[in-house]
N, C-alpha and C positions, 0 to 999 in steps of 0.2 A: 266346624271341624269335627264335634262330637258326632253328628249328623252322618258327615261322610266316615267314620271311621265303623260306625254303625250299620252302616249300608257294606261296608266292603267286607266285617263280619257274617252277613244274612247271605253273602254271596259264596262266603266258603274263606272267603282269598285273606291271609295276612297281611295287615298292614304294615308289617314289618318288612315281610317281601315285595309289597309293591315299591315300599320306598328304594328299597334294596336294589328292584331293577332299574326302577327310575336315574339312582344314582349310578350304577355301569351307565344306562343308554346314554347321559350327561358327560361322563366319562369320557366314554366309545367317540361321540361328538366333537370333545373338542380334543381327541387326537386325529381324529381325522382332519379338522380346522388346521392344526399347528404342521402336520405333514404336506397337507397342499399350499400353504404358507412356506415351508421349505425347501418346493418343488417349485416354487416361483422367484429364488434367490434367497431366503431367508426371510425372517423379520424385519430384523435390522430396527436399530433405534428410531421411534417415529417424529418425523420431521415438525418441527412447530412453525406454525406459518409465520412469515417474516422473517425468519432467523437466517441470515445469511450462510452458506453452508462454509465449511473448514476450509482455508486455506492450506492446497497443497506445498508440497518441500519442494520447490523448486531450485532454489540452492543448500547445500548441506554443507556440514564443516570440513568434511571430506575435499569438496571439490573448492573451499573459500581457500585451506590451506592448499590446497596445487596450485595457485594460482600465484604464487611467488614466482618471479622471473625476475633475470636482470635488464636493465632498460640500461640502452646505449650514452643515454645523456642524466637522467637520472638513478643511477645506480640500480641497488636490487630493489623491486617495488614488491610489499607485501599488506596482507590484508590485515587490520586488528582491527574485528571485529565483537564485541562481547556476544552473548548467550542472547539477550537482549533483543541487540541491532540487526543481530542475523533474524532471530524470526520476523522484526519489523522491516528488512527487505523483502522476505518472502512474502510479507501482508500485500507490499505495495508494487510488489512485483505483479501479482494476481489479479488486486483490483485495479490496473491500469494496462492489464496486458502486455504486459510486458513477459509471453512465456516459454518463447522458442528458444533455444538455442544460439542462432544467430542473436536473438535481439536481448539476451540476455548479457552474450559476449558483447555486445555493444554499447550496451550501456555501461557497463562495470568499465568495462575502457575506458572510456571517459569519464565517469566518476574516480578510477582510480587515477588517471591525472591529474584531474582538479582536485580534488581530493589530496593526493599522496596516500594510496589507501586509506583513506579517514583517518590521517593525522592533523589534517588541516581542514575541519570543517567549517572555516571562515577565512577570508582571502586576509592574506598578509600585509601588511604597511603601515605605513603614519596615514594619518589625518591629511599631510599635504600631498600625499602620493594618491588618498581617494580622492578628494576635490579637483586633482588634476584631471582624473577620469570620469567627472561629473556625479558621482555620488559621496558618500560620507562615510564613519567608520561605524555608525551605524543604520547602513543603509547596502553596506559593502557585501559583496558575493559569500553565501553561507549557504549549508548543506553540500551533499554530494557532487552537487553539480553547480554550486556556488549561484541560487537563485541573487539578484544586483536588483538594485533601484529601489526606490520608493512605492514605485508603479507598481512595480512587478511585485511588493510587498501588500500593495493592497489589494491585489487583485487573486494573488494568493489567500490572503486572508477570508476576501468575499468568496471565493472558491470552497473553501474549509467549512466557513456559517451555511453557505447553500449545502454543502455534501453531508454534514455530520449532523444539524439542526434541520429535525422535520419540519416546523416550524417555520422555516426559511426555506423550504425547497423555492417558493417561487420568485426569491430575488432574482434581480440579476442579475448576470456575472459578466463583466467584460474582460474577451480576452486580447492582450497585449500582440499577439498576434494580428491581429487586424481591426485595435480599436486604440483611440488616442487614448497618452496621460489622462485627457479631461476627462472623459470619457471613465475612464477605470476610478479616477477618484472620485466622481459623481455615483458611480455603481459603489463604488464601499461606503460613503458616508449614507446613501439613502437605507442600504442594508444594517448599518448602526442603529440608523433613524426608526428602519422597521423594528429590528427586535429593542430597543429604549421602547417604544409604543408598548410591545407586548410583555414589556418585564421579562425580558429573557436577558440571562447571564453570558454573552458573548467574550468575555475576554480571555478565555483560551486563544482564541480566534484573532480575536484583534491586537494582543500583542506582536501580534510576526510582522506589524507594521509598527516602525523604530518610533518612539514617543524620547522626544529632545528633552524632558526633565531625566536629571540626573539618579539611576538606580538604587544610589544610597539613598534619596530620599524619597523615593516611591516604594522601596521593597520590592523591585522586581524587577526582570532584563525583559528588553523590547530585541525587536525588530533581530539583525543579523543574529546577537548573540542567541536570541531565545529560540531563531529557526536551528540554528545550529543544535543547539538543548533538546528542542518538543517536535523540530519534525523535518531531521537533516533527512531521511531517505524519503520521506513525501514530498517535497518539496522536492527532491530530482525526477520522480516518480514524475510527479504533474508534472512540470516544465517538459517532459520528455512528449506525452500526451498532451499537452495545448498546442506545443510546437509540431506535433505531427511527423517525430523522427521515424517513424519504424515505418511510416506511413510512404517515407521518402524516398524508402531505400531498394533497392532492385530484387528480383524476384528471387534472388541467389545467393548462397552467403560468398562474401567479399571485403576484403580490405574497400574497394569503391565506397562501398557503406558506411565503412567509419570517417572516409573522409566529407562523405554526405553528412554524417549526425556532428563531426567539429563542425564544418560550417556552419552549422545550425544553434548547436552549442555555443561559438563565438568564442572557444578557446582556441589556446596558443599552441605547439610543440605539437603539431599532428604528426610527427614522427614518432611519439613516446606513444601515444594513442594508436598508432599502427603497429606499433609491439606489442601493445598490450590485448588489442585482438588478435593479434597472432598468436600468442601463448593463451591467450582464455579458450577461443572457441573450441580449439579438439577437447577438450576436458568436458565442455556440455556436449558437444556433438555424441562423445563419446556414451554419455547418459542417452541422451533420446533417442540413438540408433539402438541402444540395448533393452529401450523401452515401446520400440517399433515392436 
């Protein structure tokens, strides 16, 4: 440095000024960087790879409270929602697709029957009212869409370690749509079996499948209650996507559709569900024509 500062004296030139211009030119540079960076959308925060990007607002609290109507056989239906539930609809409205209009109206129909607007996020009775209908009371219809069975608990469950446990991407999952009982309970105990091998802590996961020892002496809720608790709107979310409702339904929005997605759903009162898309869908149509 003394060298060069030496030379650029013999030359005449300050080195007070060269620094001088040096800094404008560095300047000059990176406003022209940040202007053509502007002229291409902006900066904008930069992405980190992996990071799943934001879940849009597909539903708002605007449009959860319009959604009050009266139903012919079950009174006024309304939503209570917390601050909570509503962003964890919109999580699993997103990553399941579930984003139009139509099949937003259609889903909320039928979860708000089964349902009762999420006042009953586990089906009602005794003990001798589920056994009559082949499962148990803990084993009985919970979440939005009242996932049922044991089956269908564990195939949920293996569902959840494959989606949330990288670790586990490559079990396999059998789905209840076109794979036996045996079948789905041989896919969750080998998935147990794998992460036990790898020292993975799976039982988020493996509680949504009911465990016959009693809560108070385990310290914790299994099966319907705990879907109900950790994951009533995934749990309708999936069912909606294994079962391939939106997939089923005509290229047009239509009452047809909701009585497509009951049948598929397996619930009762497809009349309360036919009001209920009738009063949900102008309210989103109304959004995504104004978002056209």
């Amino acid at each position: 440095m003394p060298e060069l500062l030496d030379k650029l004296e013999e030359s005449g030139l300050s080195p007070r000024a060269v620094l001088a211009s040096l800094a404008a030119l560095l300047l000059a540079l990176i406003l022209v960087i940040l202007a053509f960076r502007q002229l291409k959308g902006g900066a904008g925060p930069e992405e980190v790879p992996g990071q799943e990007p934001e879940a849009p607002v597909l539903v708002t609290r605007q449009q959860i409270d319009a959604l009050t109507y009266d139903d012919s056989t079950l009174g006024t239906v309304r939503w209570t929602l917390s601050g909570e539930q509503l962003e964890e609809l919109n999580r699993v409205l997103y990553e399941y697709g579930i984003t139009t209009a139509e099949d937003i109206s259609q889903f909320l129909a039928q979860a708000a029957v089964e349902s009762l607007g999420g006042s009953a996020l586990t089906e009602w009775g005794d003990e001798a009212y589920f056994q009559d209908r082949g499962y148990t009371a803990g084993t009985r219809g919970a979440g939005y869409l009242h996932l049922t069975f044991g089956y269908g608990q564990m195939a949920f469950s293996t569902w959840l370690m494959k989606k949330y446990m990288p670790e586990l991407a490559d079990i396999t999952y059998a789905n209840p749509a076109n794979h036996g009982r045996e079948d789905i309970s041989a896919a969750y105990y080998a998935a147990l079996q794998t992460a036990a091998n790898m020292g993975l802590d799976v039982s988020r996961y493996s509680r949504v499948v009911h465990d016959r020892r009693d809560p108070a002496e385990t310290g914790y809720t299994t099966g319907a209650d705990y879907i109900a608790e950790a994951f009533a709107w995934e749990s309708a979310a999936y069912f909606w996507h294994i079962s391939g409702v939106s997939g089923a339904f005509l290229n047009f929005p239509t009452s047809l559709n909701t009585d497509i997605a009951s049948d598929i759903v397996g619930g009762s009162n497809w009349q309360s569900r036919r009001e209920a898309y009738a009063a949900y869908y102008p309210v989103f149509a109304a959004e995504e024509e104004a978002a056209s």
